[in-house]
Every structure is written in C-alpha cells, then in structure tokens.
Wavefront OBJ file of the C-alpha trace (Angstrom):
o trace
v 0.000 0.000 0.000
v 2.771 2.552 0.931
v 4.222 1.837 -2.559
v 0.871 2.119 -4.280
v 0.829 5.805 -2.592
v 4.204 6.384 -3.136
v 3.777 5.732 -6.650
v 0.524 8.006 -6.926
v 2.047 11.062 -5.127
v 5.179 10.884 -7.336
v 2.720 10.505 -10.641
v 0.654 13.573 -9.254
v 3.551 15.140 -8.864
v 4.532 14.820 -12.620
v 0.988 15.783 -13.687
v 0.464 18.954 -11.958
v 4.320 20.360 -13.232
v 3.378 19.209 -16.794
v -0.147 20.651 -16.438
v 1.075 24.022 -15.199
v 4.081 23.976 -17.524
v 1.788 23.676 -20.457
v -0.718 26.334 -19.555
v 2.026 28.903 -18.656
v 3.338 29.643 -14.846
v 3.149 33.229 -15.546
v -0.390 32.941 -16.877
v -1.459 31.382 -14.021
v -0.025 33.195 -11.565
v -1.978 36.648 -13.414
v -4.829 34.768 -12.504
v -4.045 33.401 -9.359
v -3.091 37.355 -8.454
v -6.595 38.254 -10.076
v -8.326 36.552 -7.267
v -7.455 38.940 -4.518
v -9.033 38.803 -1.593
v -11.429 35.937 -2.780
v -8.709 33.618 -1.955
v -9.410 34.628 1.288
v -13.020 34.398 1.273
v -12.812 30.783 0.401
v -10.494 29.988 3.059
v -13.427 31.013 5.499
v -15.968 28.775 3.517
v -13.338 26.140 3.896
v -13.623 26.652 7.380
v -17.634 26.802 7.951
v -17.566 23.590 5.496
v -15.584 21.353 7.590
v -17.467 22.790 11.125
v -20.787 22.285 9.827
v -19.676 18.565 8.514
v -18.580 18.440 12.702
v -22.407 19.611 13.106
v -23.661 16.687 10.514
v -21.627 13.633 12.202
v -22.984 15.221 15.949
v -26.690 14.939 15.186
v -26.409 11.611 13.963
v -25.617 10.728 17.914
v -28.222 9.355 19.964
v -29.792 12.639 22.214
v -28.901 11.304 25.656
v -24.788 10.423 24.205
v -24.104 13.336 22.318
v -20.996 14.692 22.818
v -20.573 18.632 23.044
v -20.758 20.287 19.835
v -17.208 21.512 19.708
v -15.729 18.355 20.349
v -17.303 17.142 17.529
v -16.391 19.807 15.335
v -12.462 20.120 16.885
v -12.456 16.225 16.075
v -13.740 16.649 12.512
v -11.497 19.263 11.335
v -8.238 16.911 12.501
v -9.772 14.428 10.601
v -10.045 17.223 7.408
v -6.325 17.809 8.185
v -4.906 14.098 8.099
v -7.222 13.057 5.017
v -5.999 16.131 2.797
v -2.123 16.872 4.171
v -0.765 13.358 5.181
v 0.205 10.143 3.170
v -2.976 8.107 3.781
v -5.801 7.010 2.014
v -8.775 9.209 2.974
v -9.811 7.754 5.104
v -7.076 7.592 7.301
v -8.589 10.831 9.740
v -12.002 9.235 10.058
v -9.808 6.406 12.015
v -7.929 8.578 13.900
v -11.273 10.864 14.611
v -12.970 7.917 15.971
v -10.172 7.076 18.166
v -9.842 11.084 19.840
v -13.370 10.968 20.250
v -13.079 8.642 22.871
v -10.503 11.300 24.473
v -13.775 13.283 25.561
v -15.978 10.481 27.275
v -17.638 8.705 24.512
v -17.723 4.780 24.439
v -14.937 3.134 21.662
v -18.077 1.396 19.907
v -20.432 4.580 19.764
v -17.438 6.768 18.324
v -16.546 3.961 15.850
v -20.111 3.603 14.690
v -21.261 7.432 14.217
v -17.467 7.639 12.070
v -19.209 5.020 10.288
v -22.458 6.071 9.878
v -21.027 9.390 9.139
v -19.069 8.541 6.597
v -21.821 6.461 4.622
v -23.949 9.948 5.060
v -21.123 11.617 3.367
v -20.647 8.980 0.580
v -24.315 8.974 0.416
v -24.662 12.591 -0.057
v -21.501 13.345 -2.431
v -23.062 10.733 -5.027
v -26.826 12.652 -4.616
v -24.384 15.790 -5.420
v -22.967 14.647 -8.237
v -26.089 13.406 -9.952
v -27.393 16.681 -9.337
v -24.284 18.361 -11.080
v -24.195 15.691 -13.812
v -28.418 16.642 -14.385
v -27.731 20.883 -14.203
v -24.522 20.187 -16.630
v -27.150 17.876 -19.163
v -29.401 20.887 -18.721
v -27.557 23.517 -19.211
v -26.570 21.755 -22.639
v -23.934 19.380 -21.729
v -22.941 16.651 -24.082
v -20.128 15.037 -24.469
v -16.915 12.597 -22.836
v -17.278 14.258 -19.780
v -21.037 13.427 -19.005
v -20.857 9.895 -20.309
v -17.881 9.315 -17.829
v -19.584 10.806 -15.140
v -22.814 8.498 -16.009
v -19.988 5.798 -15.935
v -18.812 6.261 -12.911
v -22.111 6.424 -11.070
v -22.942 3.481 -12.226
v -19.433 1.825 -10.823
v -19.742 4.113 -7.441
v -24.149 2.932 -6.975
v -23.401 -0.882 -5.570
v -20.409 0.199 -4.118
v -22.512 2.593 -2.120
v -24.712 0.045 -1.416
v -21.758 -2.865 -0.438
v -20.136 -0.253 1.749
v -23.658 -0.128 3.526
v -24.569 -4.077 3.838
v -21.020 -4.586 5.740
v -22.256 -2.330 8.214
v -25.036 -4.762 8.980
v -25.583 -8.249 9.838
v -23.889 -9.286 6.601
v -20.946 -7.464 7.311
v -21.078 -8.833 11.058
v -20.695 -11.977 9.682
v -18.013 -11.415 7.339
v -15.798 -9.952 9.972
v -16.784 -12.855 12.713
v -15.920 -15.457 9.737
v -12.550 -13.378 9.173
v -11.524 -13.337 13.061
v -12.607 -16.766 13.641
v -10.481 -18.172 10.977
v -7.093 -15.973 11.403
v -7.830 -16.072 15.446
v -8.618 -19.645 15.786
v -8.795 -20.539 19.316
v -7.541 -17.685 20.963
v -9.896 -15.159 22.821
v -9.655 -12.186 21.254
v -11.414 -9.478 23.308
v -12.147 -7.589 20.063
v -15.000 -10.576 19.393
v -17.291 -8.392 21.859
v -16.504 -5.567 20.505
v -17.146 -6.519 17.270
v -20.782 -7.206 18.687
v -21.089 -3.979 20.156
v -19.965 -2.076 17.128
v -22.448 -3.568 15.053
v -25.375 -3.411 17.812
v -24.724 0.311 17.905
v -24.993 0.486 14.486
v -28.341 -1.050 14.562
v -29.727 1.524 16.910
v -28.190 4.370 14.784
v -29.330 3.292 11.117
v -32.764 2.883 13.252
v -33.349 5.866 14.361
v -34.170 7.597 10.838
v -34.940 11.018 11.897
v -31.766 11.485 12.895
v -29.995 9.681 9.677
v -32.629 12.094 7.596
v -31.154 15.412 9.217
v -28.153 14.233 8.634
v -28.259 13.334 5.124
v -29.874 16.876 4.787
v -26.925 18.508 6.677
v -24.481 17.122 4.796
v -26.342 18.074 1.740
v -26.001 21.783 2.515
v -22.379 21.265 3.449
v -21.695 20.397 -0.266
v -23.421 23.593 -1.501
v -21.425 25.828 1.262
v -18.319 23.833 -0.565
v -19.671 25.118 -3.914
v -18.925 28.866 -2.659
v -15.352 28.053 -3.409
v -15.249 27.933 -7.034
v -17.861 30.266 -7.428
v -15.870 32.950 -5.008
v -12.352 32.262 -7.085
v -13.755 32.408 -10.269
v -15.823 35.244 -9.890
v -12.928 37.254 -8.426
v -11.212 36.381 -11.466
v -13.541 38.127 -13.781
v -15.872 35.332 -14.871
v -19.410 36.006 -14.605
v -20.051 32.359 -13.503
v -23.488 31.238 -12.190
v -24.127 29.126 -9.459
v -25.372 26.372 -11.044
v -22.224 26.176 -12.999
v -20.268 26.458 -9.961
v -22.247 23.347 -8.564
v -21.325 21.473 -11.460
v -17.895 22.113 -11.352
v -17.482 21.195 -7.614
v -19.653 18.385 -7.766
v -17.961 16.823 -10.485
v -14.467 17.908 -9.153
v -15.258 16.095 -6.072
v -16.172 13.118 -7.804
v -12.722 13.500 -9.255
v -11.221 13.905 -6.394
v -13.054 10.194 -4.491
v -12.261 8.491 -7.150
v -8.451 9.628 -6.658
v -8.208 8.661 -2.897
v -5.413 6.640 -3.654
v -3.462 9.178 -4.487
v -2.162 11.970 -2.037
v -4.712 15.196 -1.937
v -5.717 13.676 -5.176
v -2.109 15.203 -6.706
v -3.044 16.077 -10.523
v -6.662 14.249 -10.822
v -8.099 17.824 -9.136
v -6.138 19.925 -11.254
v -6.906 17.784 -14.693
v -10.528 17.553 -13.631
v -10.621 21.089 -12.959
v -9.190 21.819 -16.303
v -12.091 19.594 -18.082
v -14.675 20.918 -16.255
v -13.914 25.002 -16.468
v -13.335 24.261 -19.944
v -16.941 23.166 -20.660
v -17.718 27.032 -19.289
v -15.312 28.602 -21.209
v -12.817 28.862 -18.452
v -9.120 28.513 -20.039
v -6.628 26.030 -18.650
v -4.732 28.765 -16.241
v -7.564 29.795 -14.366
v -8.693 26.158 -13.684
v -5.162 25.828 -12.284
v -5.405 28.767 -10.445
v -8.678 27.561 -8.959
v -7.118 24.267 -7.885
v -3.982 26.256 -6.682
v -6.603 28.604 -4.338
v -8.232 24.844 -3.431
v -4.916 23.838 -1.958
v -4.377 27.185 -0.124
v -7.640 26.478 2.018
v -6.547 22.859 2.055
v -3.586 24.256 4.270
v -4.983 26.834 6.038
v -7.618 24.647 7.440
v -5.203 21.080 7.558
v -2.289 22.714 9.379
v -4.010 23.981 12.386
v -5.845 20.688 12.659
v -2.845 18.658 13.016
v -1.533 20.605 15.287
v -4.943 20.379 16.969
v -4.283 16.732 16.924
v -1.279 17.045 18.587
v -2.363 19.257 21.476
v -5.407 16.547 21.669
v -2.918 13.617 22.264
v -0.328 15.513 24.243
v -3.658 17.107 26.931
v -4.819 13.483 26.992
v -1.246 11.197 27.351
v -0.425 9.624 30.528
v 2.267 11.457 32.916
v 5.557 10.166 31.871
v 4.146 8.817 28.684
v 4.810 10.177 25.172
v 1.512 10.635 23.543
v 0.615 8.488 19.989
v 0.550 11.076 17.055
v 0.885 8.675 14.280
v -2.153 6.776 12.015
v -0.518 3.048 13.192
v -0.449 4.588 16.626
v -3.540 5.700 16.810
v -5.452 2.886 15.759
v -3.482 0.415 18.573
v -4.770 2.485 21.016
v -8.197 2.734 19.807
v -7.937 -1.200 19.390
v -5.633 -2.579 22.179
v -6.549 -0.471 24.561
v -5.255 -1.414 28.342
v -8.558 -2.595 29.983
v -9.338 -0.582 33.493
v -11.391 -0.628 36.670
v -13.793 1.763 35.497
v -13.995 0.957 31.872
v -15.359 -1.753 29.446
v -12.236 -3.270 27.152
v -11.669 -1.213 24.617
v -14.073 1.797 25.813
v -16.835 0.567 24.454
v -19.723 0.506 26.747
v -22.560 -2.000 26.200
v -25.460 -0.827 23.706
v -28.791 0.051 25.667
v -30.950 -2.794 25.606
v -33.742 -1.883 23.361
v -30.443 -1.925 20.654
v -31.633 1.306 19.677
v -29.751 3.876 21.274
v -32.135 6.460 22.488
l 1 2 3 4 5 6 7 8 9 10 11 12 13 14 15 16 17 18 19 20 21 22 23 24 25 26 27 28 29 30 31 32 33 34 35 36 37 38 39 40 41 42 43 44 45 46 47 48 49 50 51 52 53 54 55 56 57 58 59 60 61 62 63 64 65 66 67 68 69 70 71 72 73 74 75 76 77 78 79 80 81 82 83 84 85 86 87 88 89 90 91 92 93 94 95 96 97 98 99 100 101 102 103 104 105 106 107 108 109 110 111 112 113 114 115 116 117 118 119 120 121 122 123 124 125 126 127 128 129 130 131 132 133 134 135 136 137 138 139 140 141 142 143 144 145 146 147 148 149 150 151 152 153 154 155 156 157 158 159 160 161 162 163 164 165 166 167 168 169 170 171 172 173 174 175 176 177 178 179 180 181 182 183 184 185 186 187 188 189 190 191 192 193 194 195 196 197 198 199 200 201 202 203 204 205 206 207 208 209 210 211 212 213 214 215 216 217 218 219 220 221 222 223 224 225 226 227 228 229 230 231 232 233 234 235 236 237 238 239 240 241 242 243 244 245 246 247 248 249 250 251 252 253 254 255 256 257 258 259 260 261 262 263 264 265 266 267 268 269 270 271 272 273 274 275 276 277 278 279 280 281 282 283 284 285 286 287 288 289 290 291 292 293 294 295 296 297 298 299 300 301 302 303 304 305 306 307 308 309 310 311 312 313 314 315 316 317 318 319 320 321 322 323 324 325 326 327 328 329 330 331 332 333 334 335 336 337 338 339 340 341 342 343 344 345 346 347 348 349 350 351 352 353 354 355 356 357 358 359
C-alpha cells in the first residue's frame, strides 16, 4: 500500500508540473493574483464547510450520548487535516477521529459507529451531489466525454454505495466474525465483543431515521457551502459564472477527487478535472489551475491547524511520563488494544442500551 501511494504522489507530482508547464506559470499566476481577496473568502468557507460537517456527524448521535458540539467539530477538522495533508488514504482521519473521540468520554463502539455512519452519510450525499451536477450540466446543454464518464462512474460508485452499507449490517457482522474466527482460531480475542457492540450500535443508529434524515440533509447543505469556493475564485477572477455552474464544477471535481483517494490530496486528478470541467464554461486552462492552486491554499490553512490540533489533543490526553501516539498506526493500537481498566469496558466501548436502539 505505501508503494501504491508512493507511486501516486510521485505521478501527481509529474501531472500537476506538466499541467502548469503547459498552460504557462506566468499565466497562471496573473490569474491566481486576479483573485485577490477571494482567496481569502474561500479559506473562510473552507472553514464553515468542515465545522458544519462536525455539526452533521454530531446529530447523527443518539440525544442522551451526544458529545458537546465543539468536540465534535475540533475532532472533525483533525480528521479534514490528516485526510488532505498526510500520506494516507482518505480515510485515514475518520480512524484517527474515531479514536480522539473517545478522548472526551464517549464509548470506543459509539465513536466507531457514528465515524461510520457518518461517513456512509457523506458517501451517500456526495453521489446525490454529483447526480445533481451531472443533471444541471445535461441541462444547461452538456454533451459530451465528460457526461458519459460521469454516467460511468455512477454506475461503478451505486453498488459500491450500497456494499459499503450491507457490511455495516448483519452481513458485514458476519463477514468480519468469519474473518476473526479463521485468522484467530482458538484464541480469545477481546475484540469478538466488541465486534458485537460495534455492530449493535450500528443497529440503533441506522434505526433511528430522523436522525440519519437530518443528517443526510446537513451534509447536503455542506456540499453547496463547498460550492462557494469555485464560485468565489472564479468570480474574483472576472468570470461572470453562475451558481449552477459552480455546482457542477465542484460536484464533479469532487467526484474527481473520491475516485483519486489513492493518491495523495488527489495530486493532478483535481487539477486535470478542474481543467475539463472550467473548460466546458469557457474557463481557459490557467484559471482552472489557479482555482485548484486557491483549493490547496484552504486545504492548508484549514489542515495545518488541525494537526496541530491533533497534537495538542494527544499531548492534553497522554499519561504522565508517557509520550503521547501522534501517528495513524499509533492511533489505531490504542483505539484497538486499549489497556482494559477498573472503570472501563475493554476497549471503551460501553454496552449498547438494551432496546439496541440507542435512544
């Protein structure tokens, strides 16, 4: 795997210097300078993006459980900051975010499942976004390679939506219990009850639709807060671009961008996408570079102060005399082999109410 993202980051990496190369460094710079202070301005979208996803992974908690509000949101911007800035596959934070949850008094399998649940919301709701961006782009008189291979590629990403959600039921209960009970054999493995517990939790959660429904709807208007981006850079630029367009461009950028989680911040498929898609709009090659250059400005102004976020979380919560874990391999031994105490279920996770359904 580390060569398979090794590989990906260096063949970004060649992509993005040819693609800016081609189009002209000093052209895109002009435009990049053209933005002004809209480069700004979507740093602060950037910002009330990734707090109100916080506020769309908190209400999918059960009411008596919740965590406070800013926890959530403190936790879901470090996960923003590994998944964009570090050498992982994206979802790399999500694991670490479900581990520093449990920092602030919520139960191993709770945290794991909402992460869960949460990120099926968000898979959910970025493939609702792009079908809306792939409809406004047939609409607005879009024909061509680029809506056929979005059609594709919804038609790849629809079971896989649908797989990723049966493994979070009994099917995928079963998988896993077939998995540890032939590499574990005989050997009692505390994570067999938690492997219960996780998956009772996520029973109660997936049942309580009300809350999955206001969070599929929060998560909805997250994408169209992330749609202020391109159409803040582009109309500082000088290009009278609608909103509609701008939805289509993010939408289908994003899509870009899952289908790249291999690769490192998605290293030349955001830029090349961005490219294809401004051009549909009449947007030339430099400004679509300069748009993806602005992207990667917010992508450190929000992803450095999270990680060091996540260090300040690990150091406040490390044992006296202990140096706190900071890494992703780190992280997920202590959210897995966690030493078992007096006061605390193995693992941290805390038996599922009885009714299984989390209220």
């Amino acid at each position: 795997m580390k060569r398979l993202t090794t590989l990906g980051l260096i063949a970004g990496l060649c992509t993005v210097i040819g693609l800016f190369v081609s189009s002209g460094p000093d052209a895109v710079a002009a435009a990049l300078w053209a933005s002004g202070w809209g480069a700004v301005l979507v740093v602060v979208a950037r910002f009330v993006a990734v707090a109100w996803a916080g506020l769309g992974w908190w209400v999918v908690f059960p009411r008596g459980e919740r965590p406070l509000l800013r926890d959530c949101v403190s936790v879901r911007f470090v996960r923003e900051g590994v998944n964009t800035l570090l050498p992982v596959a994206q979802v790399g934070g999500d694991l670490i975010g479900a581990r520093l949850l449990t920092l602030h008094k919520v139960s191993g399998a709770l945290s794991g499942a909402t992460t869960l649940v949460d990120l099926m919301v968000q898979a959910l709701t970025q493939f609702l976004f792009t079908v809306a961006g792939l409809g406004i782009l047939v609409a607005l008189g879009g024909d061509g390679p680029i809506v056929h291979y979005v059609g594709l590629g919804l038609v790849v990403a629809a079971p896989a939506l649908v797989a990723f959600y049966l493994v979070q039921r009994r099917f995928g209960q079963s998988l896993l219990q077939a998995a540890i009970n032939r590499f574990a054999g005989g050997r009692e493995w505390r994570i067999f009850g938690a492997v219960d517990v996780l998956f009772e939790r996520l029973r109660g959660l997936y049942a309580a639709r009300s809350r999955i429904l206001t969070a599929i709807g929060t998560h909805l208007f997250g994408w169209i807060i992330g749609t202020l981006e391109v159409w803040i850079a582009l109309r500082f630029m000088g290009y009278e671009v609608g909103f509609l367009e701008a939805i289509v461009i993010e939408s289908l950028a994003q899509a870009v961008r899952g289908a790249a989680f291999a690769v490192p911040g998605a290293l030349g498929a955001q830029e090349g996408g961005l490219i294809a898609l401004c051009a549909v709009f009449g947007i030339p090659a430099e400004a679509a570079l300069a748009l993806s250059l602005i992207k990667r400005l917010a992508d450190l102004a929000v992803g450095l102060p999270s990680l060091m976020l996540w260090h300040a979380m690990e150091d406040g919560h490390a044992e006296p005399g202990r140096r706190p874990a900071t890494g992703l391999g780190a992280a997920l031994r202590a959210f897995i082999i966690r030493p078992r105490r007096a006061d605390r279920p193995a693992f941290g996770y805390a038996a599922a109410p009885a009714d299984g359904k989390g209220e």
